[in-house]
C-alpha positions, -999 to 999 in steps of 0.1 A, spaced: 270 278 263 287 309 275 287 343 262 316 340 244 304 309 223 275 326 211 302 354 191 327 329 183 324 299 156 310 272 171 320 234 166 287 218 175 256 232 167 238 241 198 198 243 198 181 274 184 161 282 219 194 279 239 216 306 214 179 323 220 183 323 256 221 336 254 215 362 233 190 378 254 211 375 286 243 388 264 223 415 260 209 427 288 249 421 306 257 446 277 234 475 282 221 468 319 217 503 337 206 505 374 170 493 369 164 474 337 185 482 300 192 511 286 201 510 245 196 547 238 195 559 197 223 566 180 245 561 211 266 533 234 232 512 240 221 509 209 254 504 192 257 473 223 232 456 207 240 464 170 274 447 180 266 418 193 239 410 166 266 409 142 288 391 160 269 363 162 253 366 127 291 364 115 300 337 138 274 315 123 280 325 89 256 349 83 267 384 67 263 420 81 269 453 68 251 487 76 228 508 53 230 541 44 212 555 77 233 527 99 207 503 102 222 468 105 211 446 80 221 407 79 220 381 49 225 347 38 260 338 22 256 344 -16 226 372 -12 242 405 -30 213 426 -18 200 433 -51 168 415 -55 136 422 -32 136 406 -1 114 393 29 125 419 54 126 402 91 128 433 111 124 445 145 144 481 169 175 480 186 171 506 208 147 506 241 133 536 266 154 546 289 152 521 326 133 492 298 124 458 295 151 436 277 124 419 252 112 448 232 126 453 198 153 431 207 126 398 206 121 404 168 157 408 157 165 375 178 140 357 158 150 370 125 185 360 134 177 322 142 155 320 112 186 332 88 207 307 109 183 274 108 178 284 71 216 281 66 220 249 91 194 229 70 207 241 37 173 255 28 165 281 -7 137 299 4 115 315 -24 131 351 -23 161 366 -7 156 366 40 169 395 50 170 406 90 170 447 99 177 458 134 164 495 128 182 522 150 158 547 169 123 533 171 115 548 204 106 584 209 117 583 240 149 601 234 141 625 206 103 629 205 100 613 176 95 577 168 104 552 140 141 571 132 159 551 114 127 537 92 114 575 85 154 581 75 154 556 51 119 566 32 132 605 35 110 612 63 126 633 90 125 668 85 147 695 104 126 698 133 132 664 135 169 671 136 171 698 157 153 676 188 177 669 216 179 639 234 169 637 266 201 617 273 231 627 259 220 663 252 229 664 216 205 672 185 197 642 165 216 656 135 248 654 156 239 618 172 235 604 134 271 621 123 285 604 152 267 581 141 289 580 107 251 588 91 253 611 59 230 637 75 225 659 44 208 633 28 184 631 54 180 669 57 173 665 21 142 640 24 159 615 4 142 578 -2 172 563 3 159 530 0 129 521 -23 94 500 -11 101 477 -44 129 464 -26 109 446 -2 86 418 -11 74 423 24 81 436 57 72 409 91 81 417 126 74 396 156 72 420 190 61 415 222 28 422 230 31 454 249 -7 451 271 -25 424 291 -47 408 265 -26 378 255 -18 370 292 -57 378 303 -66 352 273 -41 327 276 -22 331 241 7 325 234 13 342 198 -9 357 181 -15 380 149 -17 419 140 -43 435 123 -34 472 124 -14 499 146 -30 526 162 -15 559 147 -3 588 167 -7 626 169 14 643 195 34 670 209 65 673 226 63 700 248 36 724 256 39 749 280 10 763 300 18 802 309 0 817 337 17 843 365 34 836 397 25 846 427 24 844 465 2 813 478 -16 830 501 -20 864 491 -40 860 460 -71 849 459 -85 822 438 -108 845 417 -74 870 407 -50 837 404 -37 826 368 -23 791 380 -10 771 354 -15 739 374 -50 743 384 -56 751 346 -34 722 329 -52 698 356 -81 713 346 -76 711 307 -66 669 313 -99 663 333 -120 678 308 -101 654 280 -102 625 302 -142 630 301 -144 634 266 -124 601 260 -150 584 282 -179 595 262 -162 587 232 -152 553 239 -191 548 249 -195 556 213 -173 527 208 -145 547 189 -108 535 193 -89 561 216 -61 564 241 -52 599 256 -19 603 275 -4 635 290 32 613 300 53 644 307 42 670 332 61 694 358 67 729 368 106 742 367 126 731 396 143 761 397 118 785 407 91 765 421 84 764 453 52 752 481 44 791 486 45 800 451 18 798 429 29 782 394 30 810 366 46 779 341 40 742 337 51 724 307 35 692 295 35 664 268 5 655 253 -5 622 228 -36 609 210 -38 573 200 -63 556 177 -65 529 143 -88 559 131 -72 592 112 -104 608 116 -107 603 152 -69 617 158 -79 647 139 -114 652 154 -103 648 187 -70 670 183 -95 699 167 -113 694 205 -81 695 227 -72 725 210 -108 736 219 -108 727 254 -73 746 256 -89 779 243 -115 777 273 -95 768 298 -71 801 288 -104 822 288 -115 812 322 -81 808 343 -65 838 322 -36 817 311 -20 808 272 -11 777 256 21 777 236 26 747 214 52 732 196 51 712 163 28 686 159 39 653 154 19 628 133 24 587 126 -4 578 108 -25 545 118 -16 515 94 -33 481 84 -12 453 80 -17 435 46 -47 407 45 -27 383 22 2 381 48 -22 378 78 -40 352 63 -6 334 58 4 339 92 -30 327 103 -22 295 81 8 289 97 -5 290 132 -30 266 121 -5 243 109 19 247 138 -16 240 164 -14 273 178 -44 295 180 -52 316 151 -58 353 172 -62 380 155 -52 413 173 -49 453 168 -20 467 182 -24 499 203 9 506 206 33 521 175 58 501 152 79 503 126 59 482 104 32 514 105 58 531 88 68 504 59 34 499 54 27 531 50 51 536 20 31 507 7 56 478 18 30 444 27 38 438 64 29 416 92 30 413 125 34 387 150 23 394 187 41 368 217 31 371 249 48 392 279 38 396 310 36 428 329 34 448 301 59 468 283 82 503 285 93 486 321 121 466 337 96 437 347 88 426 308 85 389 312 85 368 280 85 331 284 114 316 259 89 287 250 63 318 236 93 332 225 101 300 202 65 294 189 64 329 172 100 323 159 84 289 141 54 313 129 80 337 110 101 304 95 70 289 84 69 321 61 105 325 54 103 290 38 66 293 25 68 326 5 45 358 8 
C-alpha cells in the first residue's frame, strides 16, 4: 500500500496494522526535519498531521470537522455530535527534533477503531468519537495541554502573550492564524462542556524504561504526575573581569544558579528517601550570547525550572523550598532572582471504573494486567480534571521519549489498539 492509497478510497480492504504502519511513515515523510519530526502548535507541523488524519478518516468513510478551538474531531457516518460520547483522544503536535510515536500513536488507534467499527457494521453502546488535540507540548509556548485548556476556558492572557520558540509569534496570533476565535479564549469560555463526554481514553507511548526493563507490552495508567513550573527565571548578578575580582567580591550568576540546582538536587535525594514522588528538572539554562565571553564573569544567566509529582502537596511544599533555597543563595553570592509566572497542571487520577475495564480487557485479550503511574503530563490530566472519567493505555517504546530514536514495535502498537476496541464495543 502506498501513501497515496491510504488518503484515497480504497477498493479492498487492507489489514488494520498495515494502514497502521502507513500512516505512521506518511507521517513522519510529512513533517520530517533534519533529525526526527517536527509538528510545531498551531503551525505547518501540526496542521501536516491534522491533514492527513482527515484524509484518511474521509477516505474510509469516516467524518471530520474542526471544533471551536481547531481541534480535529472525527465520527461515524450518522453521529450528529449531539449526544455524549467515548472521546478516543491523543496530540498532534511533537517537541521540536521528536520521536514520530508520541501523540500521533493515540490518534492512529482511535482512527482504526472508528474504521473496524464501521468495516464490521458494529453499534457500539454510545457515540466513538476520535480528537487529535492541537498543542499538547509546552515545548513551543511554555505551556502545555493548549488546545484541551482552550476548550474548558483555561488559558489566560499570559498564556497568550507567550511566544513560540519557533515561529516567534504570540500564541494569540498562532490561534488567529489558526482561524481560532481568540476572544473567546481570552474570555475563559468552556466552550465545550464535561457532560459531553461519557469518558475520555488515550493510548500513548510510554515515555520511560519501565515497560521495556519489565518486558510489557501494554499496560494501564493509574495517575499523571502534575506540574508546577516556570518559564524563565533569570539569575542577576554583575559582570566583571575574570581575573581581576576576586572570589570573595564576585556576584557570579553561574556559580550561584549552579549552586541554587545542587542544593535542590540534594533535597530531592532526601526526599525520595522519604519515599515521596518527585522529579526536579532545570531543562533550560544559558548565559546571553551576546555579551558573554571566557574572561568575563556572568552578571546574568537565565534558566527554566520544573517540579514533578502525583502529589499537590509535595509540588507546593517543595516550590515553598526552592523559593527558599533561592533567597540564600542571593544572600550569600549577592545576586537576585527574578521570576516569571508560575505555571501549574495539577496531578490527576484516572477513574477506577474505567481502569478496572481496561484491566478486564487485557485479561481477556491474554495480555498482562500492569498497572502504572505516569510521570510524564497528558491531556487526559486536564479532562479529568474538569471531572471527565479517563483512561489511559501505556504501549511500550523503546529509548524513551521527547527524542528522534522513539522505537515502538507495530505489534505493541496493535495489542493496545485491541485494548481501546475492546472498550469502544464494551461500553464505560
Amino acid at each position: 500500500m502506498t501513501a497515496v492509497a491510504i488518503v484515497q478510497p480504497a477498493t479492498e480492504q487492507p489489514p488494520l496494522k498495515d494502514i497502521a504502519t502507513e500512516l505512521f511513515a506518511e507521517l513522519r515523510r510529512r513533517t520530517a526535519d533534519e533529525v526526527g519530526v517536527t509538528r510545531e502548535c498551531y503551525a505547518q507541523g501540526e496542521n501536516h498531521a491534522l491533514d492527513l488524519y482527515g484524509e484518511v478518516a474521509r477516505a474510509n468513510g469516516l467524518h471530520s470537522r474542526f471544533d471551536a478551538v481547531a481541534n480535529l474531531v472525527l465520527s461515524m457516518p450518522g453521529d450528529d455530535g449531539s449526544a455524549p460520547a467515548l472521546a478516543l483522544v491523543s496530540h498532534a503536535d511533537s517537541v521540536p527534533q521528536g520521536g514520530n510515536y508520541d501523540g500521533s500513536a493515540g490518534v492512529i488507534a482511535g482512527l482504526l477503531c472508528l474504521i473496524r467499527l464501521k468495516r464490521e457494521n458494529r453499534e457500539p453502546p454510545c457515540p466513538v468519537r476520535v480528537m487529535a488535540l492541537r498543542g499538547e507540548e509546552s515545548a513551543f509556548y511554555g505551556r502545555a495541554n493548549i488546545g484541551a485548556r482552550a476548550l474548558f476556558g483555561r488559558l489566560d492572557a499570559n498564556d497568550l502573550a507567550a511566544q513560540s520558540r519557533g515561529s516567534g509569534r504570540t500564541l494569540r496570533e498562532a490561534m488567529i492564524a489558526t482561524g481560532i476565535d481568540v476572544a473567546r479564549v481570552e474570555r475563559q469560555e468552556r466552550l465545550v462542556s464535561p457532560d459531553q463526554f461519557l469518558a475520555y481514553l488515550e493510548l500513548h507511548i510510554e515515555q520511560g524504561p519501565v515497560m521495556i526493563a519489565r518486558k510489557l507490552p501494554t499496560a494501564i495508567v493509574t495517575g499523571i504526575r502534575g506540574n508546577l513550573r516556570h518559564r524563565r527565571i533569570v539569575c542577576r548578578g554583575e559582570a566583571g573581569h575574570s581575573g581581576a575580582v576576586p572570589r570573595w567580591l564576585r556576584r557570579d550568576a553561574v556559580m550561584a544558579v549552579a549552586d541554587l540546582l545542587m542544593r535542590l538536587d540534594e533535597h530531592w535525594n532526601t526526599l525520595l528517601e522519604r519515599g515521596l514522588d518527585l522529579v526536579v528538572t532545570a531543562g533550560m539554562i544559558g548565559t546571553d550570547p551576546t555579551d558573554h565571553a571566557i574572561s568575563r564573569i556572568p552578571g546574568e544567566v537565565h534558566f527554566s525550572f520544573e517540579l514533578r509529582s502525583q502529589s499537590r502537596d509535595t509540588l507546593e511544599s517543595v516550590y515553598e523550598l526552592f523559593r527558599s533555597e533561592c533567597r540564600a543563595v542571593s544572600d550569600l553570592r549577592h545576586v537576585g532572582f527574578v521570576f516569571d509566572d508560575r505555571v501549574y497542571t495539577a496531578p490527576a487520577r484516572m477513574d477506577e471504573n474505567i481502569v478496572r475495564k481496561l484491566v478486564g480487557a487485557c485479561e481477556k485479550l491474554g495480555l498482562p494486567p500492569e498497572l502504572l503511574a505516569s510521570g510524564a503530563g497528558h491531556d487526559a490530566a486536564i479532562f479529568a480534571n474538569e471531572g471527565v472519567a479517563s483512561g489511559m493505555i501505556f504501549v511500550r517504546n523503546a529509548n524513551g521519549s521527547h527524542n528522534p530514536r522513539e522505537a515502538m514495535d507495530i505489534d505493541d502498537f496493535m495489542k493496545g489498539v485491541d485494548i481501546m476496541f475492546a472498550i469502544a464495543v464494551g461500553g464505560i
